[in-house]
N, C-alpha and C positions, 0 to 999 in steps of 0.2 A: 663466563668468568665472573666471580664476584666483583663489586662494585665498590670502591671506596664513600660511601654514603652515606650519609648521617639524614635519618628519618627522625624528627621530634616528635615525642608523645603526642602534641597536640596533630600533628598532619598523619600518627599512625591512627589516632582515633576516629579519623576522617577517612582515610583509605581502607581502612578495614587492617587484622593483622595477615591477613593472607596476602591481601596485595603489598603490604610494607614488605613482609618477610622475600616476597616473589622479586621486588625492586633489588633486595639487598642480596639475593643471590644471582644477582645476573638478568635477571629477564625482567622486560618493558622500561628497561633505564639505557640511556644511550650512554657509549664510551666517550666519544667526544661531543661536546656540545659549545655553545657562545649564552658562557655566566648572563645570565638576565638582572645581574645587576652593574657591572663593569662592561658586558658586549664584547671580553674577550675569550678565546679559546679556552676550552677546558678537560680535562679528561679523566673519568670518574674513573679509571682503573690503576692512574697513578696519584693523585692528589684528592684531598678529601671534596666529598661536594652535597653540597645542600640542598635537599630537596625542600623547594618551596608549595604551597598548594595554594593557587588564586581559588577564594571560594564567594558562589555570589548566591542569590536566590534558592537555586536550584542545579546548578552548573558548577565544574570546577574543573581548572586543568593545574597539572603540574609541570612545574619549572623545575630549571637545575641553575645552582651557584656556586660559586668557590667559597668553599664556606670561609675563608679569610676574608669574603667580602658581606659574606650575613650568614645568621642560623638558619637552620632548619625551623621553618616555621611557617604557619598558617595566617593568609592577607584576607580579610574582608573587603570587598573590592562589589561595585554595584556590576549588574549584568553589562550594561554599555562597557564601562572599562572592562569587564574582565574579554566582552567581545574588542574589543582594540589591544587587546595585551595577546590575543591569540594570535590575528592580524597581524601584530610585529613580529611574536614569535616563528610563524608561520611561513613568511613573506608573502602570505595569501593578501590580495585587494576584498573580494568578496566575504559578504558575511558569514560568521559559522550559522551551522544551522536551528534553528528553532531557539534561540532565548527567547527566556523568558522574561516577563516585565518586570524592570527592574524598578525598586523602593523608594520613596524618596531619601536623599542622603540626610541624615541626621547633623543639626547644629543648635546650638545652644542657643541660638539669633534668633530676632523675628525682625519683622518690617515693621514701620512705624506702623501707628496704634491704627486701626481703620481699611489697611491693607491685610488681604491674604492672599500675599506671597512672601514666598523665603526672600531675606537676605539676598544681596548681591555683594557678591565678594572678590574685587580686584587683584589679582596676586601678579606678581614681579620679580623674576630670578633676575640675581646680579651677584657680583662678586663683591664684598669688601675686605679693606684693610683694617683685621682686628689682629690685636697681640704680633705687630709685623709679621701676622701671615696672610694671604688671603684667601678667604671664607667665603662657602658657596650660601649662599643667603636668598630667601624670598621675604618681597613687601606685601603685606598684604593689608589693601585698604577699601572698605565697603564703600558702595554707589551713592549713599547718603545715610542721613542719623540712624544708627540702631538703637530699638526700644526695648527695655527689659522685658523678658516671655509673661504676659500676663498683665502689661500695666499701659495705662492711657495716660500718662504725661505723658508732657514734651521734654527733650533734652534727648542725648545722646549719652546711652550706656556702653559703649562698643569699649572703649576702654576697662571700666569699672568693670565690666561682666568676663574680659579678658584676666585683668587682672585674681578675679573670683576665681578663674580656673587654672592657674599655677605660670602665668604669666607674672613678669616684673618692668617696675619702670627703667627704660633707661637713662640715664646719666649723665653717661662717659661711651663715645661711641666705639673707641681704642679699648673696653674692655668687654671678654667673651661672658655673650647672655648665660646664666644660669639653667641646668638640663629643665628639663617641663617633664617629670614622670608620665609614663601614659600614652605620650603624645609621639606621633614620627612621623617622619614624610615617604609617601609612597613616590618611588621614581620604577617604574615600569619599564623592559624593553628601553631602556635609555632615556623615557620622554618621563616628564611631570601630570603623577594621576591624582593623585589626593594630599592632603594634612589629614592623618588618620586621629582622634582622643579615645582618652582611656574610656572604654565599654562600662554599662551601667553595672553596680553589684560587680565587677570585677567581670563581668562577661569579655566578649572579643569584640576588639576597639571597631569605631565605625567612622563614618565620613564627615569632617567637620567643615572642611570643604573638599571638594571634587571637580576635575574641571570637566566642562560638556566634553570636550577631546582634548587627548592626550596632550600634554603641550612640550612643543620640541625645546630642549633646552642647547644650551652652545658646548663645545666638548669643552673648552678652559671650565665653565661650573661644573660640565659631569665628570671631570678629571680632579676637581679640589673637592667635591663630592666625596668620591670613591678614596681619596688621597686621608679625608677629617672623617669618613662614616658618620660626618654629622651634618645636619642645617643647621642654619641661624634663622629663627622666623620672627621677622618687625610685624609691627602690627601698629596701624595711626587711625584715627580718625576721617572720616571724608574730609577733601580738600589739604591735609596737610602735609603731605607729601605729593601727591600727583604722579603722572604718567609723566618720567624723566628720558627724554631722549638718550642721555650718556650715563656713565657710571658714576663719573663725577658729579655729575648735578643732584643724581640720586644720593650720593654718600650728603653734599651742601644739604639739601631740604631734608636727609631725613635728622644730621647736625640739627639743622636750623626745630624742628619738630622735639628731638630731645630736648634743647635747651628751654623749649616750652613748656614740658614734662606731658608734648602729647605724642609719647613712642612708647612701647614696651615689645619685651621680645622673651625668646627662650630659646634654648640650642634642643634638637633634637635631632634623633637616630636616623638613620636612613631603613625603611622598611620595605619587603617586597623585593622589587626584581628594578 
């Protein structure tokens, strides 16, 4: 029986059009399935549904979504996560078989001047209260000074180079950050996988951060999530916000961080599954 299914240019270009056209008449697409971006029921033969396509090195599975919770659309996602996103999809423990080694994830960051390593990049889901609603939100604050790509001072750019890439200061923590074109948050199988930026030359977006694994988030975030189809992503300096045991303490210091003008943030999509 055909499918109610919306296949995007970009994931027919990937699947080929024999295998799109084959999905959208019925065959190798399930009738019922659990949306990969909400984790609830779904049924591709009465309600419309999106095919997603996780694509990594060499490897690529497709997903299904209500499309009232994402488009049809193509995730660039590294081999590890797109192996942990089968994993969840699966309910398999063990590895799929044969990835391939997967890239290092792309960021604008480097390490201070003298080290060669990436970046360390702290990230922290929490809820807050903006425009009295509340807002699924990540902190995200590096392990110490980030130094601009290419330069041997000292000081920390992690703001300035934030702000370079469509990042804005905040303010007023009561009011909602500004969209970040480009930019979205991958939430996978219900867990937290990347902050994906806009790809070079308009290419397809890559990994600005990623985490080693998945990271489970709490349902109240993946339910105001799904509720706003958007994040709020903070962004501080080392040390100015911190690893906050509550929610309240976290809204206090990242307050207390705005009022210093060392916060900026931007509201982005929710991407992927």
């Amino acid at each position: 029986m055909p499918r109610m299914l919306d296949v995007s240019d970009d994931v027919r270009a990937e699947i080929g059009d024999e295998e799109a056209d084959r999905l959208l008449a019925g065959g190798n697409a399930p009738g019922n399935y659990d949306c990969t971006s909400c984790r609830t029921p779904g049924d591709s033969e009465q309600e419309r549904t999106s095919t997603v396509l996780f694509v990594g090195e060499e490897t690529a599975v497709l997903a299904f979504a209500h499309a009232s919770c994402i488009p049809s659309q193509v995730v660039p996602v590294s081999e590890e996560q797109l192996q942990g996103a089968v994993r969840s999809i699966t309910g398999e423990d063990g590895p799929a078989a044969e990835p391939p080694a997967a890239p290092p994830p792309a960021t604008p960051f480097t390490a201070l001047p003298g080290e060669h390593r990436q970046a360390t990049l702290g990230v922290t889901c929490g809820l807050v209260l903006v425009e009295n609603d509340l807002r699924p939100a990540l902190v995200v604050e590096p392990a110490g000074p980030i130094a601009r790509p290419g330069s041997t001072e000292p000081g920390d750019a992690f703001l300035p180079l934030l702000l370079e890439h469509g990042f804005a200061t905040v303010t007023d923590m009561s009011l909602l950050p500004a969209p970040n074109p480009g930019w979205s948050v991958l939430l996978a199988a219900g867990q937290l996988h990347a902050i994906l930026q806009p790809g070079s030359d308009g290419g397809q977006p890559s990994s600005w951060w990623q985490a080693h694994q998945p990271l489970p988030v709490s349902d109240g975030w993946r339910a105001a999530a799904a509720k706003a189809r958007t994040v709020l992503v903070y962004a501080a300096p080392v040390g100015a916000v911190g690893h906050q045991p509550r929610e309240d303490l976290m809204r206090e210091a990242m307050e207390k961080a705005a009022a210093e003008s060392r916060l900026v943030a931007a509201s982005m999509p929710l991407a992927g599954t």
